[in-house]
N, C-alpha and C positions, 0 to 999 in steps of 0.2 A: 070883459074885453075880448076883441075877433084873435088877437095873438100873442105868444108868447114873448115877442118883439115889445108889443104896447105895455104889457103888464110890467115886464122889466124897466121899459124906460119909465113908467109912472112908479116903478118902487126905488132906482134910483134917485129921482127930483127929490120923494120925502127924504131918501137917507142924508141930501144935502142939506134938507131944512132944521135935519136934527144939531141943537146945538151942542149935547153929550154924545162921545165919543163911545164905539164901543159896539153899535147898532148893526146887524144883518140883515140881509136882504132873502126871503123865503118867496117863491112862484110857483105857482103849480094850475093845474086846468081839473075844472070840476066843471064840467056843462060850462064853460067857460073859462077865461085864464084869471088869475088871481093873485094878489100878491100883498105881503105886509113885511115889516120889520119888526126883527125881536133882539132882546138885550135882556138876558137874563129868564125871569119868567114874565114880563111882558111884552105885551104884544102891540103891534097898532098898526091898524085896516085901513085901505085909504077906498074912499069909494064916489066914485063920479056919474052921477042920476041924470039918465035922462038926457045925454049930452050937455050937461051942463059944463060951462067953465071952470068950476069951483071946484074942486077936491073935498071931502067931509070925510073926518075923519074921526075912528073909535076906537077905540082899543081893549084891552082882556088880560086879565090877573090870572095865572095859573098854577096850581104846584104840581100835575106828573106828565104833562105833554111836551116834548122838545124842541119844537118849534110852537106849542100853546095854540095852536087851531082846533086843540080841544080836550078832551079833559075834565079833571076838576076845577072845574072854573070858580075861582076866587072871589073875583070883584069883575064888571064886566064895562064896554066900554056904551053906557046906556047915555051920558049926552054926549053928540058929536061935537064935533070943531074943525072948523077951518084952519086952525095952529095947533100941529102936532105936538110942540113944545109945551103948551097951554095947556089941551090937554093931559100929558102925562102929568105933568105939574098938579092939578085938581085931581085926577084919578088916586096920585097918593094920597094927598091931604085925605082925602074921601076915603080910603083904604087906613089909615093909619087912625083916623076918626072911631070908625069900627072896632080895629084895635085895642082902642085905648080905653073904650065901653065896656069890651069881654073883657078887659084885664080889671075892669072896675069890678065885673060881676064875680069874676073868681077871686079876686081880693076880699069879697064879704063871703066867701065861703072858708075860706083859707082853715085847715083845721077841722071841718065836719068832717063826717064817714070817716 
């Protein structure tokens, strides 16, 4: 985005789409302005191609960034969407799926070494 003005108003509109409570708004200019919302250690990007009408968005699993623009990145937000909500929704299941495999695999170790 050309300004700091546009990045804000595009990260306010998602913070309205969000249906959980809780969500902040982070802006900042890298070679351009930029902007997501974060709730905890996730994060989600909104990004608009091309002048496109559509907003697409992704998002990013972090454990030592504060605002998670970077980091050790977790899980990442690798399919986009048009519903931020949707979204975060799949990215956990997708995260806790993960999860639930490593705890499979440390449960048949349980006891060696």
């Amino acid at each position: 985005m050309n300004t700091k003005e546009q990045a804000t108003r595009e990260g306010k509109k998602l913070l309205k789409l969000m249906k959980t409570k809780g969500w902040k708004l982070d802006v900042w200019e890298n070679l351009g302005w930029h902007y997501c919302i974060y709730k905890g250690r996730f994060t989600v990007y909104g990004e608009r191609y091309y002048n496109s009408k559509h907003v697409m968005y992704s998002c990013l699993l972090s454990d030592t960034f504060k605002y998670n623009r970077c980091g050790s990145m977790l899980w990442s937000g690798v399919p986009w969407n048009k519903n931020p909500n949707i979204l975060v929704k799949n990215q956990i299941k997708r995260a806790q799926k993960v999860i639930n495999r490593l705890q499979k695999c440390v449960n048949s170790v349980k006891g060696v070494g």
